[in-house]
N, C-alpha and C positions, 0 to 999 in steps of 0.2 A: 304914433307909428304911421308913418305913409302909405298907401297903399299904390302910389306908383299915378293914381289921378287927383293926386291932390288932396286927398282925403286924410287927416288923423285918427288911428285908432289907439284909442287911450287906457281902455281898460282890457282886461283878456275877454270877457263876453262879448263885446264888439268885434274884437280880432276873432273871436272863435267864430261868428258869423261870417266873417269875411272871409275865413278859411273854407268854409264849407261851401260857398258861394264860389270858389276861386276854382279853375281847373287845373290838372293838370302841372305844368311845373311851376306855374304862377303862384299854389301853393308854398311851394318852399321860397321864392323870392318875397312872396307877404312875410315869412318869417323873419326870414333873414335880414331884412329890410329893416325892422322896429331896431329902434334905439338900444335893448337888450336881448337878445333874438335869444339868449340861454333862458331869459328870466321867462319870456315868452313863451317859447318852447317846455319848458318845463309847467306852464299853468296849463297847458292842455290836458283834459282827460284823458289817461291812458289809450282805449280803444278807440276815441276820437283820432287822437293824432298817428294812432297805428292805419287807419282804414287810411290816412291821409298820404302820409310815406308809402303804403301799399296802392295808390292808384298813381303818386308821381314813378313810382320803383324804387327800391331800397340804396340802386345803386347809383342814383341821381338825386336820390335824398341822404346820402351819406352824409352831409354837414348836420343835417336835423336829426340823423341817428346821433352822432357824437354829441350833440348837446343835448338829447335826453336825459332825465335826471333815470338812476337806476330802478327804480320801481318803475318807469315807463320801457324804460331798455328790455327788463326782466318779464312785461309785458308781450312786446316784441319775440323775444326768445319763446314764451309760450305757446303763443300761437304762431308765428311763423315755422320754427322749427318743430312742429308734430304735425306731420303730415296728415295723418288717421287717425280715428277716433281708437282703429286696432293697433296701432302701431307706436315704439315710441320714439324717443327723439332722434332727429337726422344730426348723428356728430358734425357734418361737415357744413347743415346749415347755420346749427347753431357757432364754428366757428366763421362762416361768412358773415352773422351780424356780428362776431367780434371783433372782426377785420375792418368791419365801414365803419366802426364805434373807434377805431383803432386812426384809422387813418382820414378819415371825414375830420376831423378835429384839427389837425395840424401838431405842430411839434413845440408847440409853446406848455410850457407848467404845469398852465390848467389846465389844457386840454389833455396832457396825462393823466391828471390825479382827475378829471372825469369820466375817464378810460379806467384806469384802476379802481375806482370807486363802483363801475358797472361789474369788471370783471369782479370783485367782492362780493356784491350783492345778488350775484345767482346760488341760484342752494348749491351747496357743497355737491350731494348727488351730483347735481347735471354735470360736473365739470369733472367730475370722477366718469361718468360714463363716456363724455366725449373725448377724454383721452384716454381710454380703457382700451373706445372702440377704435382708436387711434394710432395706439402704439402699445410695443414688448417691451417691456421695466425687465431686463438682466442685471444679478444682482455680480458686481462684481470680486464678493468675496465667496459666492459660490461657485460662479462658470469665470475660470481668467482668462478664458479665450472664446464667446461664447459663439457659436453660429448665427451671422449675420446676413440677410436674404440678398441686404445692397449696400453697400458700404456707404455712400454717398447720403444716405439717410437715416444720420446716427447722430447723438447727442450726449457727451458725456456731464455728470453732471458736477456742478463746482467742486462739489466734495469729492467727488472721485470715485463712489462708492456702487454707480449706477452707470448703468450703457440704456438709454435709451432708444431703441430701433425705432424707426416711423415707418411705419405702414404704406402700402402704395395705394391700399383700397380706404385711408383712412382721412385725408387730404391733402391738400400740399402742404408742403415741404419746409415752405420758408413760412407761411402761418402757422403751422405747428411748433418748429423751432422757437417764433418770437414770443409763442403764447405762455411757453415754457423759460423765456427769459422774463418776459414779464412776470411770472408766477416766483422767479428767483428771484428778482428785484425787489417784489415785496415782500418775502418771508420767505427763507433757505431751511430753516426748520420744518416752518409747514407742510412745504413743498417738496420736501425731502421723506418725512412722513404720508404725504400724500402717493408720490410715487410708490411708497411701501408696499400703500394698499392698494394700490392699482391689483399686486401680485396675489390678492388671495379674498378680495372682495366679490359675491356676486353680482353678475350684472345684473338677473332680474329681481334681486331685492334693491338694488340703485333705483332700477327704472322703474320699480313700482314707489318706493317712498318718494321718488322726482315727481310722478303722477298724482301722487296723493297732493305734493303742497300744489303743482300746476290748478289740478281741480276745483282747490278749496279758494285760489286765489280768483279763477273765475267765476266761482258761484258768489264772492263777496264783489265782485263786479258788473251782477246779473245775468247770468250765463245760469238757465237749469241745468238740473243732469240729463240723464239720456231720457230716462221715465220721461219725469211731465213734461220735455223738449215732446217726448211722441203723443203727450196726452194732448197736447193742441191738434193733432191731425187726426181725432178721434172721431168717427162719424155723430155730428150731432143729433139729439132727441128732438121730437117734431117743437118741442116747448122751448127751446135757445132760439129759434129762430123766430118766434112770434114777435108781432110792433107793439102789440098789445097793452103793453107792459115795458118800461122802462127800469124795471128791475129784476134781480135775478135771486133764487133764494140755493144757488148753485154753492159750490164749494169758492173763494175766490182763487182767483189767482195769486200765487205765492209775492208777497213783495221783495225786488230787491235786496242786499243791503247794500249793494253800492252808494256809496258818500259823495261818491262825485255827480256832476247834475246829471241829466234825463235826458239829456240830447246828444248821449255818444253814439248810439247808431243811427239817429235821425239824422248825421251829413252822409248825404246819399255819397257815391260813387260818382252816379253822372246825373244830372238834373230830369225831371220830368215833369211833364204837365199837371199843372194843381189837379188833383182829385179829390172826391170825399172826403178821404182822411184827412189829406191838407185844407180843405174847406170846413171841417167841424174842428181841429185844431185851431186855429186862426178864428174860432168865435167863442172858444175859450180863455181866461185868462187868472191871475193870481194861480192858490191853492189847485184847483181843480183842473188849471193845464198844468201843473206841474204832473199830478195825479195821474192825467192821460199820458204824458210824455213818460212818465214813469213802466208805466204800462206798457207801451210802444213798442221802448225798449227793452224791455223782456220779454214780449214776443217773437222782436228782432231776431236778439239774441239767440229763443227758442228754434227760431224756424233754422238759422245756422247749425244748430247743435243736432238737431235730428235730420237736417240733409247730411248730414257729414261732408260737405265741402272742406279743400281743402285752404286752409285760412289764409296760407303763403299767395293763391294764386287767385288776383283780383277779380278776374272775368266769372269765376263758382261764386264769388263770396256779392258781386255784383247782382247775377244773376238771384242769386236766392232771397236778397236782403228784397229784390225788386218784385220778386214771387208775393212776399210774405206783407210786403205793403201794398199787393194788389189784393192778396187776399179779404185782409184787414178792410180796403175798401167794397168790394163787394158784400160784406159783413155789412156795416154800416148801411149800403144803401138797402138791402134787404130789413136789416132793422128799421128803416128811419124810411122807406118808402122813396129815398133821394133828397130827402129834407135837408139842407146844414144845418139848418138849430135843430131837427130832431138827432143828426148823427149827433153833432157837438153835445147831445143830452144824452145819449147811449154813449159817448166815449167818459162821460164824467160817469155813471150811473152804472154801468153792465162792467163786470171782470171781463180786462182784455181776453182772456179766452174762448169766449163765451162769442165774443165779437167774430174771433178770427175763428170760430168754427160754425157760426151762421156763415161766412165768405166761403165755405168747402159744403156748404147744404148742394146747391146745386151742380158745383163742379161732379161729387160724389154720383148725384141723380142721373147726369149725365155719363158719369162714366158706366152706372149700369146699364146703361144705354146704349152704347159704345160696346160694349164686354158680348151682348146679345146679338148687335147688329154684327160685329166680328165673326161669331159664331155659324152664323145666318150664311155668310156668305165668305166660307171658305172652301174651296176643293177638300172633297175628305181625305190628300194625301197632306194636305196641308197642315202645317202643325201653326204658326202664326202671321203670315200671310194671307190676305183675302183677297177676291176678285177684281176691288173697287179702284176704279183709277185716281192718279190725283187730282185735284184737291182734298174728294173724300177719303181715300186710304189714312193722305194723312193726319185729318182734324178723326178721324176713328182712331186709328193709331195714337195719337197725342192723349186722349181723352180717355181712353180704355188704361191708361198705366196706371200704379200705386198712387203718385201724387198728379192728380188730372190735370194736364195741361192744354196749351190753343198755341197754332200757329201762330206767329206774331204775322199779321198782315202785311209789318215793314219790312222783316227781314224773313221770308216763308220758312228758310231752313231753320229758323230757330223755332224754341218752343218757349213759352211763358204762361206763368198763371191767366186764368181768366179775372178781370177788373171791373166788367160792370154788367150791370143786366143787360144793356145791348149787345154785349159778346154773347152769354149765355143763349138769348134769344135767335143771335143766329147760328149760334152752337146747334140748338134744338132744328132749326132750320137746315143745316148741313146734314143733319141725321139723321132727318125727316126723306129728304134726298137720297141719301144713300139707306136706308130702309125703302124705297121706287126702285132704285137699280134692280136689287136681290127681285123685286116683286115681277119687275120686266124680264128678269131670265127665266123667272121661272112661267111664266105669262106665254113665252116665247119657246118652253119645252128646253130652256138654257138652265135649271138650275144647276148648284154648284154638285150635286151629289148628280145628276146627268151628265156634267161634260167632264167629269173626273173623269170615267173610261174613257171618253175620247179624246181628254189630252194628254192620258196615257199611251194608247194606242197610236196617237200625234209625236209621239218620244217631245213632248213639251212637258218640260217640269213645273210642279204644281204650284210654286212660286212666280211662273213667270207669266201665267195667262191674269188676263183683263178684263172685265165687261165687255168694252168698246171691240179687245180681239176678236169673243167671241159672237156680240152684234156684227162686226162688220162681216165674220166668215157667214154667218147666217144668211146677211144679206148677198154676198157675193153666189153661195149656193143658190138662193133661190133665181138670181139674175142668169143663172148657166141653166140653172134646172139640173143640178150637179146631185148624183144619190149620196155623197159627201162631205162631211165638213167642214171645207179647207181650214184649220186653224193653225197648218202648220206654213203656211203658204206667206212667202215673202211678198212686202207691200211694195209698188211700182206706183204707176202712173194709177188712177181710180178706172178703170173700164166705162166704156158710152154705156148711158143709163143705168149708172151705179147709184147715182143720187136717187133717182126715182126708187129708184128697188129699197134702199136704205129707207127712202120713209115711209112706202107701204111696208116694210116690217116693223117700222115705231109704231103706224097708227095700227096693225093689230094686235100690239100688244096691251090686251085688255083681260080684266078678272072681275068675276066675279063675287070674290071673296072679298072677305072685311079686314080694310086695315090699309097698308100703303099704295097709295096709283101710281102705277108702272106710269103715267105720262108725265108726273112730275120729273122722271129723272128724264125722259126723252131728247129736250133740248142741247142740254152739256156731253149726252152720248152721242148725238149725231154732230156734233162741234168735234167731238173728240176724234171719231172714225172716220169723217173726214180731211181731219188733218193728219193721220198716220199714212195717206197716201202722199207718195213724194213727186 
């Protein structure tokens, strides 16, 4: 198979490396390229080739949907079309991957009978509820004239015996129509009896037996349930986290029984920098990398099932796979001290769970930290806002949530897991900082239970004051000699001898209590107050 540089790839684990390797739409032209691009396509692992089609988009991989064999298609359907973990299937997605399965293929034979052969092999349920939820079955030997909402979206059916209405809320038009030709094309019987039951089947007995087989077919492709999905984010005992010991006398973690290999959700999304994990992977090999890989991906899996992302939309399912392989590594370096042959002996030796909840020891520690320092420093009208400007606001805000996260350095608005003890360290370092701020207002006669009345009084909402507001009003009063606290006072030019005023109120802000120094945070406050003048 060419890869477009000259290269052959002759077997599917080669090609599957090279998939994973590929970005973007270059994936589907490595497909399509090989000498049998169905035979190809179909040797991919399910969830492998689904994360693949889902980072090119379904609708630009429409040739690699149609040649899916249907146990991969039915794949697809699963988790594309269920939005929520509460919810069940979207009719009109599950009819969009029938439509690129439909038309990605072309009009030749086979690519019919591997269109029909997809539409078969979904359970009967699903295709009873998506056109349940799709269309009114009028039987026409009861109503002969029945009330029809649009005439223009009606369907009678060969036999004569049926008016099918299509729905406006149910999808288009001409998908529906052809889905129901297609369904008479292959069996008029069936289909005939199928619309029967559209008339008097429930829907939430469909959608629960459709959820039962979706379930059972992810759990035999290593997907936990929701349980032990949550038992991996379970705050670990001080004993999973010890180096001490390379082994664990814990419960293990469940093994798959997926039959397909161990590297469906190890093709990341988007590439990243070798880490831990990829550096103690990479020194293992035979039996025991298969074992860690094994593991991986039923972490993977886990951490997907208990964010509840939704699986259709790349950027959640990105975002989480990348969490949970940050996590995984920060596990390891805590186990293994940053070792690779120590992690590579903790990923053959310790249940992945065990791993990936030593990497939530200190995100956790942190967030009680966070949760505290929040508390510390909010106006008492405040209910989740605090005083601290940003940066601090918001690596406290990030780290105080359910699952503790860290501003990503590269992109600030985003948040991500924490990955190494170097983040941690300066997690504790930012926290350390904003535990100075609280210590300098209050150092300063500023804390947050003192300037609530006065920026009530201020008609300032308790959302919208800052440290830095109320340093620089402090400052600016004492430079008047003002009996006042201007906090409600619009920023201008900085007033002659602002700056001097502003650092004789840093430098006396001193305590002599035990615990955070007000001067640690002085530098970033007086950077900060005086850039809010324009």
């Amino acid at each position: 198979m060419s890869t477009g540089n000259g290269s052959v790839l002759l077997d599917p684990r080669s090609a599957r490396q090279a998939l994973q390797a590929a970005r973007g739409e270059d994936k589907v032209d490595l497909l399509l390229s090989a000498p049998d691009p169905e035979a190809l396509v179909q040797s991919i692992p399910e969830h492998e080739l689904y994360l693949a089609v889902l980072e090119v988009g379904p609708e630009d991989a429409s040739e690699v949907v149609a040649l899916a064999s249907p146990e991969q298609f039915r794949h697809f359907v699963d988790l594309g079309a269920w939005p929520r973990r509460d919810e069940g299937p979207d009719p009109r997605a599950v009819l969009h991957w029938l439509h690129l399965a439909r038309e990605g293929g072309g009009h030749s034979d086979r690519a019919r009978q591997r269109y029909v052969d997809k539409l078969a092999h979904l359970d009967a349920e699903m295709r009873s509820l998506v056109l349940r939820k799709a269309m009114r079955v009028h039987d026409l030997q009861e109503e002969e004239e029945p009330a029809i909402a649009e005439d223009g979206r009606t369907f009678r059916t060969p036999e004569g015996r049926y008016l099918v209405e299509f729905l406006p809320e149910g999808g288009e038009y001409g998908t529906l129509k052809q889905l129901l030709d297609d369904l008479y094309a292959e069996d008029v019987l069936g289909t005939t009896r199928l619309l029967e039951s559209l008339r008097w089947e429930m829907p939430t007995e469909l959608e629960e037996t459709a959820r039962r087989w979706r379930d059972g077919r992810l759990r035999d492709l290593g997907f936990p349930d929701l349980e032990e999905a949550l038992a991996f984010y379970a705050r670990p005992g001080r004993a999973s986290t010890s180096t001490s010991s390379s082994t664990s006398s814990s419960t293990p973690t469940p093994t798959p029984t997926s039959t397909s290999t161990s590297t469906s959700l190890t093709g990341r999304l988007e590439p990243q920098a070798a880490t831990l994990l990829e550096s103690g992977l990479s020194r293992l090999g035979g039996d025991p990398r298969d074992r860690a890989e094994e593991g991986l991906v039923y972490a993977l899996n886990a951490a997907l099932v208990a964010s509840g992302v939704s699986m259709d939309e790349p950027e959640e399912v990105r975002a989480a796979l990348a969490d949970a392989r940050a996590t995984l590594s920060l596990g390891l370096e805590t186990l293994s001290g940053g070792d690779p042959d120590r992690a590579a002996a903790a990923l053959a030796e310790r249940p992945i769970r065990e791993i990936f909840q030593a990497g939530l020891a200190e995100p956790y520690r942190l967030q009680s930290r966070a949760r505290r320092i929040a508390q510390s420093a909010r106006l008492p009208q405040a209910q989740n806002v605090t005083l601290l400007d940003r940066p601090l606001s918001d690596v406290v805000d990030s780290l105080q949530r359910k699952r503790p996260v860290w501003p990503d350095p590269s992109a600030p608005r985003s948040r991500r897991a924490l990955a190494s003890s170097a983040e941690v360290s300066e997690a504790d370092r930012l926290l350390d900082e904003a535990e100075s701020v609280v210590a300098l207002l209050r150092a300063l006669g500023l804390s947050p239970a003192e300037l609530g009345p006065r920026a009530e009084a201020a008609g300032i909402a308790p959302t919208a004051l800052r440290a830095s507001d109320a340093v620089r009003a402090l400052a600016l009063q004492r430079l008047r000699g003002a009996p006042e606290l201007p906090l409600a006072e619009q920023t201008g030019a900085a007033p002659d001898g602002f700056e001097r005023a502003l650092d004789e109120v840093l430098r006396t802000a001193r305590t002599d209590e035990p615990g955070a120094d007000p001067s640690r945070a002085a530098p970033r406050l007086r950077e900060q107050v005086l850039k809010s003048f324009r």
